[in-house]
NUKOLVO-657266 format. One record per residue (C-alpha): y, x, z; residue number from 1; residue in one letter. Coordinates in Angstrom, 3 decimals. Example, Ala and Ser with C-alpha at 12.3 -4.5 7.8 and 13.67 -1.06 7.14 Angstrom:
<nodes>
<node Y="-4.500" X="12.300" Z="7.800" num="1" residuo="a"/>
<node Y="-1.060" X="13.670" Z="7.140" num="2" residuo="s"/>
</nodes>
This chain:
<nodes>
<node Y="14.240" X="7.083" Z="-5.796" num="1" residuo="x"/>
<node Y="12.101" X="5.483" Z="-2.839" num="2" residuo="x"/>
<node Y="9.645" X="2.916" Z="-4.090" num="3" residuo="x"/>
<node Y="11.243" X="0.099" Z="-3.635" num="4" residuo="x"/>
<node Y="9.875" X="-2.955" Z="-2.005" num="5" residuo="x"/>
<node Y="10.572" X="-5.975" Z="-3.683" num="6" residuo="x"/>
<node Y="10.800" X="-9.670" Z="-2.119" num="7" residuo="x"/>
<node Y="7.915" X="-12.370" Z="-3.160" num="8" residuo="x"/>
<node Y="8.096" X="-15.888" Z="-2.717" num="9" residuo="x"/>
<node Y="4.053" X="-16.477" Z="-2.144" num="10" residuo="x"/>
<node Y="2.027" X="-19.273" Z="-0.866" num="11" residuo="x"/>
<node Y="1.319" X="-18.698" Z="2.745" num="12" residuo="x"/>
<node Y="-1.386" X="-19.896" Z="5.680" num="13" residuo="x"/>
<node Y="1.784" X="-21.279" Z="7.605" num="14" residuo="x"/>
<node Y="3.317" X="-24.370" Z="7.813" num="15" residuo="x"/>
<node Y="6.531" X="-26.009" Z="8.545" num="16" residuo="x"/>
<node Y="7.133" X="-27.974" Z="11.696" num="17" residuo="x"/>
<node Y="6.450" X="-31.093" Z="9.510" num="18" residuo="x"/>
<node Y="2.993" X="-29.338" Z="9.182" num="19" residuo="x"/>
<node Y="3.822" X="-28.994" Z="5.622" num="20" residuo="x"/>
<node Y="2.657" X="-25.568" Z="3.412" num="21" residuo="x"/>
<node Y="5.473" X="-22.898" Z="3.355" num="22" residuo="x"/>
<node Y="6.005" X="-19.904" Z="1.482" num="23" residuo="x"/>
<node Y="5.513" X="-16.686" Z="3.226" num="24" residuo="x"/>
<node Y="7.721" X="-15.773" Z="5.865" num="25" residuo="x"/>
<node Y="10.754" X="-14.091" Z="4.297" num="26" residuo="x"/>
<node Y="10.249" X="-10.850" Z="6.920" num="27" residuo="x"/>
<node Y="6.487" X="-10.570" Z="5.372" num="28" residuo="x"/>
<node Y="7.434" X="-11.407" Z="1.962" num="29" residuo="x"/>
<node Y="8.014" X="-7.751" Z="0.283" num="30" residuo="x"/>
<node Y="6.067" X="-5.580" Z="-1.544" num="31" residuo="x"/>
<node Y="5.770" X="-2.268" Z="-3.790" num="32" residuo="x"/>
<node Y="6.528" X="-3.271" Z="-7.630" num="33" residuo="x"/>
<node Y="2.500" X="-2.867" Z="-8.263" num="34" residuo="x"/>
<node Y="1.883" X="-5.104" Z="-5.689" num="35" residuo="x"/>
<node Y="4.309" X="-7.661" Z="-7.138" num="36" residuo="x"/>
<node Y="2.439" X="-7.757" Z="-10.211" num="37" residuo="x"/>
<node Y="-1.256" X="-7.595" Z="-9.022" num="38" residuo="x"/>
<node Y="-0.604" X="-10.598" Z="-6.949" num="39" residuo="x"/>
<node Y="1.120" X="-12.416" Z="-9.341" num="40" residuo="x"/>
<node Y="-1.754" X="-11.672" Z="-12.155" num="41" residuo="x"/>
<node Y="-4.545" X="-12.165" Z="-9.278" num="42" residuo="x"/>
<node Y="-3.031" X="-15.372" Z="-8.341" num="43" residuo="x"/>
<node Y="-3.190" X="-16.890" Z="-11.582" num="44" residuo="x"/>
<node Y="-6.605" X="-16.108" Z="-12.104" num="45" residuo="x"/>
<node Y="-7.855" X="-17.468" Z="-8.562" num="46" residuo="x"/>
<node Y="-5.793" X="-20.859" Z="-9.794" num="47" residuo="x"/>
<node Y="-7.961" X="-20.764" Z="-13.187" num="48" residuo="x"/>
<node Y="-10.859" X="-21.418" Z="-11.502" num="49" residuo="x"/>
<node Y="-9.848" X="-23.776" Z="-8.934" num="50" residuo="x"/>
<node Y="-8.598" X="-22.118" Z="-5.925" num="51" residuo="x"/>
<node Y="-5.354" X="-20.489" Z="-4.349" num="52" residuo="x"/>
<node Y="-4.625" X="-16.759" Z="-3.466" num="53" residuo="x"/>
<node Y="-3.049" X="-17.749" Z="0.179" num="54" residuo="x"/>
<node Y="-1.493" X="-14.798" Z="1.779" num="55" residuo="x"/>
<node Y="-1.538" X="-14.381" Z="5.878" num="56" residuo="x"/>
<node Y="0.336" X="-10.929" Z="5.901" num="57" residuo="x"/>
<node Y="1.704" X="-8.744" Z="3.405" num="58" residuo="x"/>
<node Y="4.991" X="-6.365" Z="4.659" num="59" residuo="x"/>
<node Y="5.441" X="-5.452" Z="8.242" num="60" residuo="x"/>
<node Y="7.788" X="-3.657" Z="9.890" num="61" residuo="x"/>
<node Y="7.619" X="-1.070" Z="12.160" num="62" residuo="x"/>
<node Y="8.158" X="-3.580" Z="15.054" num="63" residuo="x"/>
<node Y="5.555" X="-5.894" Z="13.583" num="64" residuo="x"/>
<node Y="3.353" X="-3.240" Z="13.093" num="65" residuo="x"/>
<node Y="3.812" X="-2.460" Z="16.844" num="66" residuo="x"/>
<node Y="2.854" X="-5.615" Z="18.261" num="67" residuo="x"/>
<node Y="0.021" X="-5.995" Z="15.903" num="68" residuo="x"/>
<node Y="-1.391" X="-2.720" Z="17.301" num="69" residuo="x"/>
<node Y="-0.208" X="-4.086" Z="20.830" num="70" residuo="x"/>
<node Y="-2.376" X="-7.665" Z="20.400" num="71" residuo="x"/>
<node Y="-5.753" X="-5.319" Z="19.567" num="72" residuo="x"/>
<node Y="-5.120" X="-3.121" Z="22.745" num="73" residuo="x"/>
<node Y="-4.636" X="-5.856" Z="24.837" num="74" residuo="x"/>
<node Y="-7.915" X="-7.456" Z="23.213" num="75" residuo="x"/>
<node Y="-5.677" X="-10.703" Z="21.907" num="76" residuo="x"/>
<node Y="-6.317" X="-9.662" Z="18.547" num="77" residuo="x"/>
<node Y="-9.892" X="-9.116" Z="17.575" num="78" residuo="x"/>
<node Y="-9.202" X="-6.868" Z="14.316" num="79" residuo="x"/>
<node Y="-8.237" X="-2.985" Z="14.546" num="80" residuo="x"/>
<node Y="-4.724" X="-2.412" Z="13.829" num="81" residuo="x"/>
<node Y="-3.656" X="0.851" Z="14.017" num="82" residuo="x"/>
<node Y="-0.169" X="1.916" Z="15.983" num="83" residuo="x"/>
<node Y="2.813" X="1.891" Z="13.586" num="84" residuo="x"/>
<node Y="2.749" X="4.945" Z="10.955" num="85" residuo="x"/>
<node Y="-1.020" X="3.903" Z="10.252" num="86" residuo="x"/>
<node Y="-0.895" X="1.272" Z="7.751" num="87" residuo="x"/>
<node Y="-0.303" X="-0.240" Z="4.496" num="88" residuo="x"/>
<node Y="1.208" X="-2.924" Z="5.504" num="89" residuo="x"/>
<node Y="4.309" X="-1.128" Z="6.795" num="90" residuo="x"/>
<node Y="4.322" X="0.418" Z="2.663" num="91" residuo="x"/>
<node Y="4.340" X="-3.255" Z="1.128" num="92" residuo="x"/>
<node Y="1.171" X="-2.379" Z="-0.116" num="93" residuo="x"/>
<node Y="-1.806" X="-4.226" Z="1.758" num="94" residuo="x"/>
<node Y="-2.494" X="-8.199" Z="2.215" num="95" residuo="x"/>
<node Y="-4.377" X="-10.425" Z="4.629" num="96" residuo="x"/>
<node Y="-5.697" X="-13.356" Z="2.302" num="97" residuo="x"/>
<node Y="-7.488" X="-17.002" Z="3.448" num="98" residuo="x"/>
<node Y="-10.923" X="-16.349" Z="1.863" num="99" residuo="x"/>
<node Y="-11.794" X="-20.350" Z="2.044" num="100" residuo="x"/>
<node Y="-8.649" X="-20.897" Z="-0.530" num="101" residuo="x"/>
<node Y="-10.182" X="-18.762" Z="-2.855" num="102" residuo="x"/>
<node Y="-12.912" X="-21.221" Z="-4.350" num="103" residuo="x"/>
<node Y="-14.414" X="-18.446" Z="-6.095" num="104" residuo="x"/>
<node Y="-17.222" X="-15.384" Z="-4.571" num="105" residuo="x"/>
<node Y="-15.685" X="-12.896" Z="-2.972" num="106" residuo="x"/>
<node Y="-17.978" X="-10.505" Z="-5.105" num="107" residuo="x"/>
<node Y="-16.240" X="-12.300" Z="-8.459" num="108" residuo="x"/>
<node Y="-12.646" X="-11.731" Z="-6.525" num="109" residuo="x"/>
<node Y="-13.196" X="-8.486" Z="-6.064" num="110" residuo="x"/>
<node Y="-13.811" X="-7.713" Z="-9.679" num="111" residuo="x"/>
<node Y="-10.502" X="-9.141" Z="-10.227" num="112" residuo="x"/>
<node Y="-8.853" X="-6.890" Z="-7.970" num="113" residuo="x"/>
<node Y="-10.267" X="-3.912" Z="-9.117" num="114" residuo="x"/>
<node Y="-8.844" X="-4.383" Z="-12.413" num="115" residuo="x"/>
<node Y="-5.059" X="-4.557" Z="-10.971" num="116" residuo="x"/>
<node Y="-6.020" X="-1.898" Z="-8.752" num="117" residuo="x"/>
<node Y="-6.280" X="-3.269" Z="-5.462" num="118" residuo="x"/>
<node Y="-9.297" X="-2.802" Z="-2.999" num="119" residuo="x"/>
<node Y="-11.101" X="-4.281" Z="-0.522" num="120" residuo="x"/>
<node Y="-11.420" X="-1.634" Z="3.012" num="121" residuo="x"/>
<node Y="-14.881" X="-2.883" Z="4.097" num="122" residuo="x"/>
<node Y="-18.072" X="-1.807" Z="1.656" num="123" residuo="x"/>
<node Y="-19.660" X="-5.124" Z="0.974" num="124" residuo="x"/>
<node Y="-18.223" X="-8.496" Z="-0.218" num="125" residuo="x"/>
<node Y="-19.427" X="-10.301" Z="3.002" num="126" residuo="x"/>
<node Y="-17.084" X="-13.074" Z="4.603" num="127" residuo="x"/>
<node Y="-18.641" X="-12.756" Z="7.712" num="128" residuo="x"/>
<node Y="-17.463" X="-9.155" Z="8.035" num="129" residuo="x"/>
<node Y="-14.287" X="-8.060" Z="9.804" num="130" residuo="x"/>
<node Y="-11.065" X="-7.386" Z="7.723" num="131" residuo="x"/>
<node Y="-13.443" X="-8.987" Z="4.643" num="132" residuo="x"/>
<node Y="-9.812" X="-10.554" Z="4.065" num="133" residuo="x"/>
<node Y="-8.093" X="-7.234" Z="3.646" num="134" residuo="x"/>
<node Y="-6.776" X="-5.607" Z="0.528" num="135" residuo="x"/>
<node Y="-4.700" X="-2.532" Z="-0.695" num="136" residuo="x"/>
<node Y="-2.822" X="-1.404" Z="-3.579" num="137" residuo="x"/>
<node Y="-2.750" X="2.126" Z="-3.057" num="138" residuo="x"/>
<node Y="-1.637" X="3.318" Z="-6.187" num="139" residuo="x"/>
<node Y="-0.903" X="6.981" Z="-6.334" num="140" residuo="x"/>
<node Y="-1.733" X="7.561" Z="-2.710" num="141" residuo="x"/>
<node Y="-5.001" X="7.151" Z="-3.365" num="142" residuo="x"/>
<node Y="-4.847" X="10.899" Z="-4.625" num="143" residuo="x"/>
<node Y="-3.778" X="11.620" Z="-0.833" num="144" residuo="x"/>
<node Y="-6.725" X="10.290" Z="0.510" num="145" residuo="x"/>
<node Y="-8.612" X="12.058" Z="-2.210" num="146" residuo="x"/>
<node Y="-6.639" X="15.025" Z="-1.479" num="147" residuo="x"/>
<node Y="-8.012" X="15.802" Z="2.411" num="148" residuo="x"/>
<node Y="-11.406" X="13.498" Z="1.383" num="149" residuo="x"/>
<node Y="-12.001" X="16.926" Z="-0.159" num="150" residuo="x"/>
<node Y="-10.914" X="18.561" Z="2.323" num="151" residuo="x"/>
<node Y="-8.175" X="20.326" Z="1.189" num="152" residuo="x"/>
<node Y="-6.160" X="18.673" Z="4.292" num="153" residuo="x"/>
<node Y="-7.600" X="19.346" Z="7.347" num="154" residuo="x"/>
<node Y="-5.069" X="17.873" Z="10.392" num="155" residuo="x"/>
<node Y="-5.299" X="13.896" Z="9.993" num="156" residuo="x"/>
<node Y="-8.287" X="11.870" Z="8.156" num="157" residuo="x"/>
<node Y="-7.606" X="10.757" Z="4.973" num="158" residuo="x"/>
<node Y="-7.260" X="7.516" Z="5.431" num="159" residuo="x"/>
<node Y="-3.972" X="8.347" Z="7.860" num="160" residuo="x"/>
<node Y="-2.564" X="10.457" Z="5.058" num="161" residuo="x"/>
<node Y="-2.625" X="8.119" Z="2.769" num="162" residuo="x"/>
<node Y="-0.910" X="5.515" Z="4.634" num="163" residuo="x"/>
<node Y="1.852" X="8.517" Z="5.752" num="164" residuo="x"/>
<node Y="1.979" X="9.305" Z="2.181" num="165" residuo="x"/>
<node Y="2.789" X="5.716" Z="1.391" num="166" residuo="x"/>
<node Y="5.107" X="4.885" Z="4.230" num="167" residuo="x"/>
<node Y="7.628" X="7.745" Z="3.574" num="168" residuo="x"/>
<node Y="7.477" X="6.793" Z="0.033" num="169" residuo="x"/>
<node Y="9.267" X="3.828" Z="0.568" num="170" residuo="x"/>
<node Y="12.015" X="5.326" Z="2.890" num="171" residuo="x"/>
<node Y="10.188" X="4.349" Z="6.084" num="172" residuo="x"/>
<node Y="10.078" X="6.364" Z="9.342" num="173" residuo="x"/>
<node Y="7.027" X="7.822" Z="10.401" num="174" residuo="x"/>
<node Y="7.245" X="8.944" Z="14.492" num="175" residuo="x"/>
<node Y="4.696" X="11.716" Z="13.480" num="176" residuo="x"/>
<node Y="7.190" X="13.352" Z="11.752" num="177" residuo="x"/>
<node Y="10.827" X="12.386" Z="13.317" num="178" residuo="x"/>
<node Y="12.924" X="14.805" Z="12.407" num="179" residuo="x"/>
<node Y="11.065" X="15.834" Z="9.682" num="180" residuo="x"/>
<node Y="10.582" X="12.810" Z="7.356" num="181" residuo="x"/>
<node Y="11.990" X="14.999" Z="4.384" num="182" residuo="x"/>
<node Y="10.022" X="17.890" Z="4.674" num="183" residuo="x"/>
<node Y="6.826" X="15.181" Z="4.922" num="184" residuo="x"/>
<node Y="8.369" X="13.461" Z="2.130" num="185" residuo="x"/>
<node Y="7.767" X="16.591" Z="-0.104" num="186" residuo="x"/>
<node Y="4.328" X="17.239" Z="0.862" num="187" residuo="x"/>
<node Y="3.223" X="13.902" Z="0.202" num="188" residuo="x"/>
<node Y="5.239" X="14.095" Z="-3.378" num="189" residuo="x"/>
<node Y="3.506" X="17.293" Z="-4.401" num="190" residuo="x"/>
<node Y="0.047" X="16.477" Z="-3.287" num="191" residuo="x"/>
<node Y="0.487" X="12.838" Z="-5.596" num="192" residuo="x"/>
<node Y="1.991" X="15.381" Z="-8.336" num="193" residuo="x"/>
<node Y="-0.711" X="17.663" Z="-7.982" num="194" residuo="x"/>
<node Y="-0.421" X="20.321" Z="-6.461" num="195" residuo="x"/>
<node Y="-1.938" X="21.701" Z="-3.243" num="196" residuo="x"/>
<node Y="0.413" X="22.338" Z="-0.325" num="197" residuo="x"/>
<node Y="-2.415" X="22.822" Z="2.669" num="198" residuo="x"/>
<node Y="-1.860" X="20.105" Z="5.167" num="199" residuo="x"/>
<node Y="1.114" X="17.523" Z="5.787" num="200" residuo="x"/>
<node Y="2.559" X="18.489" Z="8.612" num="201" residuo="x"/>
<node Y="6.321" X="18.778" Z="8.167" num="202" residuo="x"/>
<node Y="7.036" X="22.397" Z="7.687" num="203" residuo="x"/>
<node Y="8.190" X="24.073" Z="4.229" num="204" residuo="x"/>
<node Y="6.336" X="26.932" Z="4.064" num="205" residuo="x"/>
<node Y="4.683" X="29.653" Z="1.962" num="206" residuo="x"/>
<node Y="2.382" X="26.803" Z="0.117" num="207" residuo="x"/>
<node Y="4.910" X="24.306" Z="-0.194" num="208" residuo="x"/>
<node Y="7.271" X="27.014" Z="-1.462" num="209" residuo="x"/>
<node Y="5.052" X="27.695" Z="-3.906" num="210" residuo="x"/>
<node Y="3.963" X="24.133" Z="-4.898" num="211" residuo="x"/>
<node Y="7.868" X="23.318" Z="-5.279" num="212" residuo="x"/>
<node Y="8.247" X="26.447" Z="-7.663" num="213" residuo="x"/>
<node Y="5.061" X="25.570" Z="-10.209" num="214" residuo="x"/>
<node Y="6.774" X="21.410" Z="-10.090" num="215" residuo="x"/>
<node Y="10.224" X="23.911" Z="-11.136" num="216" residuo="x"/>
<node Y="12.021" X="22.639" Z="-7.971" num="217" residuo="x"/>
<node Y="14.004" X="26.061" Z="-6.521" num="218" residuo="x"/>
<node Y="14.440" X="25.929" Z="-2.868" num="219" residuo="x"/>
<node Y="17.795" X="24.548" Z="-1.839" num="220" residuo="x"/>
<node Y="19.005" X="21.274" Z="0.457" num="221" residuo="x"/>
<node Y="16.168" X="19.232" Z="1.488" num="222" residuo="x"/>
<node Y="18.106" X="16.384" Z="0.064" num="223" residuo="x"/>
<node Y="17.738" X="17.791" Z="-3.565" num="224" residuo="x"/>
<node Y="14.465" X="19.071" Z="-3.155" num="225" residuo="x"/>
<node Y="13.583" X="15.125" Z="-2.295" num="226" residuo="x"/>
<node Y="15.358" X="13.759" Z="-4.971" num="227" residuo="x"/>
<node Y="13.333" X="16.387" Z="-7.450" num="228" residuo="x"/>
<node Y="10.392" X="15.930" Z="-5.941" num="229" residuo="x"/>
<node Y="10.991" X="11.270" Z="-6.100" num="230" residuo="x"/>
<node Y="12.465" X="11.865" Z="-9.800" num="231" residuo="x"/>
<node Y="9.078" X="13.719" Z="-10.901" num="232" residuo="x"/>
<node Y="6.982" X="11.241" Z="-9.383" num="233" residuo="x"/>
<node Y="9.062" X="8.230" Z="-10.916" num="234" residuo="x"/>
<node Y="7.971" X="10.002" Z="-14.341" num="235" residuo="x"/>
<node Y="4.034" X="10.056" Z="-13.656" num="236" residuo="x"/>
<node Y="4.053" X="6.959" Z="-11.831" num="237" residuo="x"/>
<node Y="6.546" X="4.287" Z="-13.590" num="238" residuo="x"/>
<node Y="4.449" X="1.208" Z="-12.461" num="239" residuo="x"/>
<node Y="5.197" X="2.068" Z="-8.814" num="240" residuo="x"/>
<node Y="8.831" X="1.808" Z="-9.242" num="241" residuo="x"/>
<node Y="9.889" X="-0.558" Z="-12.064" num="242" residuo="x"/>
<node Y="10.876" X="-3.391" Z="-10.298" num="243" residuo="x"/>
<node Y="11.461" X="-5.438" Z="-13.921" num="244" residuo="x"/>
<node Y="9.014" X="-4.610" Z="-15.897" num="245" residuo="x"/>
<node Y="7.875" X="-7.525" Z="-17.788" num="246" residuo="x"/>
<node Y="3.902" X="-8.931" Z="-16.849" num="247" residuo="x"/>
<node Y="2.033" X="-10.801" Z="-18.476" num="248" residuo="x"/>
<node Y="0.376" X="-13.224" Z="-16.442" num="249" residuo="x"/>
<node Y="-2.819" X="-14.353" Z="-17.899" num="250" residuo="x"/>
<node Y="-5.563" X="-16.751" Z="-16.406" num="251" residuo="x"/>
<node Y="-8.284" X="-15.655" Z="-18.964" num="252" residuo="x"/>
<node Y="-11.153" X="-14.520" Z="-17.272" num="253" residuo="x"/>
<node Y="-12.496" X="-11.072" Z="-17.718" num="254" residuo="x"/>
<node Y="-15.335" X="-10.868" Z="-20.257" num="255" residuo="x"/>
<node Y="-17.574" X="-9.192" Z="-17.770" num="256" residuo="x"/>
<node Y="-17.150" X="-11.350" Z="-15.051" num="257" residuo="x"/>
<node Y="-19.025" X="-14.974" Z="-15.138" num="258" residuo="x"/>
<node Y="-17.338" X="-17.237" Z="-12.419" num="259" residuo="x"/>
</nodes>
């Protein structure tokens, strides 16, 4: 099973022709299951205390994705966005907030983020920083990242893995690996199971032979060998792929946290 990416009706920076508030574009509006509920939890707690958790961005294709990295080339967007294959967007699994909706210090919001496990990318809670506005879920691809971090993945930075790791894992195309999505597909599996497989880069060999064999996959179709590899991680990680698990949304502030 893929990790599915879920639609999310979500108060939004844009506005009707009216000029009235709309919900989130419907193209935007999807996200991994883990998403789904941090947002909904985060929300709730940002509306405790006053404020609103108002998205900009959430999902983007890989057209979106395009242009976005086409607007920072050409210099008519300000903010880095990689070329499609690069981000977390594209995985459902990244948002763009308005920080003056919030009502509350960014510091104190991201204390609340951390405990539904999403992350800020920049290393202080400063507003006047760029991408201060941007946070991740990265669930289990955060062991990708960890993975060449430690350098036991040596062709891409970590970063890039993890975002590959998390595109392919919800059925997306990655160009880097056209014509071998599958293969990368594994890889990325085994590594979040585990296991060590040297670097992604598309080609089943001795390592990922031998990762496949200690997970008890036996070499046969690649189709199979995906599905084996997706029905393992579906086990170790059910929050990334229940799309009904019940939530419960409370507004009751952490006991650490004084807002």
């Amino acid at each position: 099973m893929k990790t599915p990416l879920i639609p999310i009706t979500f108060p939004s920076i844009y506005k009707s022709k009216e000029g009235n508030p709309i919900s989130l574009p419907k193209r935007m509006a999807q996200c991994t299951p883990d998403m789904y509920r941090a947002l909904q939890v985060l929300s709730a707690h940002v509306k405790a205390h006053g404020g609103e958790l108002v998205l900009s961005d959430l999902f983007r294709s890989y057209d979106m994705q395009f242009q976005a990295n086409l607007d920072y080339v050409s210099g008519k967007k300000k903010a880095y966005s990689p070329p499609p294959g690069g981000s977390l967007h594209e995985a459902g699994r990244a948002m763009d907030i308005d920080l003056k909706k919030l009502k509350i210090k960014l510091n104190d919001f991201w204390i609340l983020a951390a405990k539904q496990g999403v992350v800020p990318i920049i290393n202080s809670p400063d507003t006047k920083l760029n991408e201060a506005w941007h946070f991740e879920c990265r669930g289990s691809h955060t062991l990708v990242y960890n993975y060449y971090q430690n350098g036991k993945g040596t062709n891409m930075k970590p970063y890039q893995a993890m975002g590959i790791s998390a595109i392919l894992a919800a059925g997306i195309q990655v160009d880097r690996f056209t014509g071998k999505n599958s293969e990368a597909v594994i890889q990325c599996g085994l590594i979040r199971l585990g296991y060590h497989i040297g670097n992604i880069d598309g080609q089943i060999g001795a390592k990922t032979n031998t990762a496949l064999k200690k997970a008890g996959i036996e070499p046969q179709n690649l189709e199979q060998m995906v599905k084996e590899v997706e029905d393992l991680l579906q086990v170790k990680f059910p929050n990334e792929y229940t799309t009904h698990q019940e939530t419960e949304v409370t507004a009751e502030t952490p006991r650490h946290l004084n807002i």
